[in-house]
N, C-alpha and C positions, 0 to 999 in steps of 0.2 A: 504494500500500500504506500503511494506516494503522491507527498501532496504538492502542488506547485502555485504559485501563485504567476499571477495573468493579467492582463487588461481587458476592458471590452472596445468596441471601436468607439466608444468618447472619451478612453482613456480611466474609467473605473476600476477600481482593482476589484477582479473576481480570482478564486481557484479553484484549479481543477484538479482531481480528486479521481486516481486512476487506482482500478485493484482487482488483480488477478487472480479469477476463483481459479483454471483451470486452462490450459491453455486453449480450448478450444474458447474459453469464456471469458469475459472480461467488460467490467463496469466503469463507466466514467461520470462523474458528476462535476457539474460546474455548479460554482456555490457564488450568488453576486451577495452583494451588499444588505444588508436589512434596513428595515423602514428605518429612518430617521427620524427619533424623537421631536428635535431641534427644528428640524422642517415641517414637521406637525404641528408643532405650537407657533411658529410665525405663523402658517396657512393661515391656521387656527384664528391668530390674534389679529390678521389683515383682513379677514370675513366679517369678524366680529366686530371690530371698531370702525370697520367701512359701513356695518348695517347699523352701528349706533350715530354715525353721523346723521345716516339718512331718519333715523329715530329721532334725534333731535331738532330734525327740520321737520320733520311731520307729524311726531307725535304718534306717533299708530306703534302700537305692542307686536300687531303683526309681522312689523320687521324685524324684529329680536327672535322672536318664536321661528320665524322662516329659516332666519340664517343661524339660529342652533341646529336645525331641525336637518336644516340641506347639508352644514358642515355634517356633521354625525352620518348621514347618511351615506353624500360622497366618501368620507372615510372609508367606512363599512363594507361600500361598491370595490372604492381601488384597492383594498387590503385582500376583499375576497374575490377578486376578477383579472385582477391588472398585475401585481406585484407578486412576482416570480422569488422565490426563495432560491431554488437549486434545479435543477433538471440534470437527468440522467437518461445514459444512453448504456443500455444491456447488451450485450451483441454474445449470443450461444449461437457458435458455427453451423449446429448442425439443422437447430431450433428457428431460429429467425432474430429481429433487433424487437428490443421493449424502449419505447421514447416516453421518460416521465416528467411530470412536471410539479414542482409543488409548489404551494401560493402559502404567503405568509398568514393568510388565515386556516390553515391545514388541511383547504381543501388537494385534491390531486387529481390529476388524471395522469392515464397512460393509455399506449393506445401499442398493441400488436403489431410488427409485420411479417409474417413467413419469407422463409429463407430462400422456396419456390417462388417467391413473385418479388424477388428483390433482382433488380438487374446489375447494379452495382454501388456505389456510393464514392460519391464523387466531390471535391471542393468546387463550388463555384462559385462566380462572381456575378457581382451586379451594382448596379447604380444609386445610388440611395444617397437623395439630397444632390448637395454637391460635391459628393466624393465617391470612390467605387469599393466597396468591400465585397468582403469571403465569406460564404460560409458553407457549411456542411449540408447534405444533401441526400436522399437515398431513392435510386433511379428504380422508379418499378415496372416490371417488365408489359407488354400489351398482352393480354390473354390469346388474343387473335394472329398476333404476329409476336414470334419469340425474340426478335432481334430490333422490335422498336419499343421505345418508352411510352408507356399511359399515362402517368404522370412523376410528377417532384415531390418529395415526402422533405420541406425542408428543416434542420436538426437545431437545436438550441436559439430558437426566435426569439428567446426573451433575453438572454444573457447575450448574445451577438460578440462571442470571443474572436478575438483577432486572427492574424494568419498563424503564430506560431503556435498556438494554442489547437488550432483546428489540423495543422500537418501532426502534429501528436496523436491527436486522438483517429486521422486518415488512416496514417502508416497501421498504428494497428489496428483497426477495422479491416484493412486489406491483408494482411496477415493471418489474420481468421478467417477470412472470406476463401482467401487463396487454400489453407489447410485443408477445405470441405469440397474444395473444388476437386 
């Protein structure tokens, strides 16, 4: 088990978190950042003194009541919707990849792909904003046709680790891939 620490592409320190059940098997997690106290309470305290301005020009209680009501709520949205704790990526050679995600309010998903419908997995690029990043990928095969792609399964959306972080964790996905082949 070894842990490394990483950037993401705006420069966040996340790490990644690699550990070998077996050599056909092998887990990787990237772990970003945790909510920010500090950022919650400014949010917090810009909502709230923004709606008590408007309280004291209007007098209406309903603005105080809203903007408890909507901060609290939006929290609750992006802690359980938005805000990514860790993501992992399972890769059993013989079995297929398990892609997980966890959100700082505990929920999770993951989601299966068989080892028969994976084509390959691949680094790619793209455009995003005004710069071009990498990320991970896994090509699934067309049912119809065995030698073109149906679609992109793309890996680690929320964390968006950079290149050397993502040739890490390629290299060995293709090393297990290559074993079962």
């Amino acid at each position: 088990m070894e842990d490394e620490a990483f950037t993401d592409i705006n420069g966040k320190a996340i790490s990644l978190d690699c550990q070998s059940h077996s050599s056909f098997c092998r887990e990787f997690t990237v772990n970003s950042q945790k909510v920010s106290v500090g950022k919650v309470i400014a949010y917090t305290c810009c909502v709230w003194l923004l709606a008590y301005a408007v309280f004291f020009f209007t007098q209406n209680t309903a603005v105080l009541s809203s903007a408890i009501v909507i901060t609290l709520v939006g929290m609750m949205l992006y802690i359980h919707f938005v805000k990514v704790d860790h993501e992992s990526l399972l890769v059993i050679g013989s079995m297929g990849i398990q892609v997980s995600s966890s959100f700082a309010s505990g929920r999770e998903t993951t989601t299966f792909i068989e080892m028969n419908k994976i084509k390959d997995i691949v680094i790619n690029e793209a455009i995003y904003m005004h710069r071009i990043i990498y990320y991970l990928c896994v090509l699934l095969k067309d049912p119809l046709e065995p030698d073109a792609v149906s679609s992109v399964v793309p890996l680690f959306q929320s964390s968006k680790p950079r290149l050397n972080c993502l040739v890490k964790v390629y290299k060995s996905c293709q090393e297990i891939i290559s074993k079962c082949q």
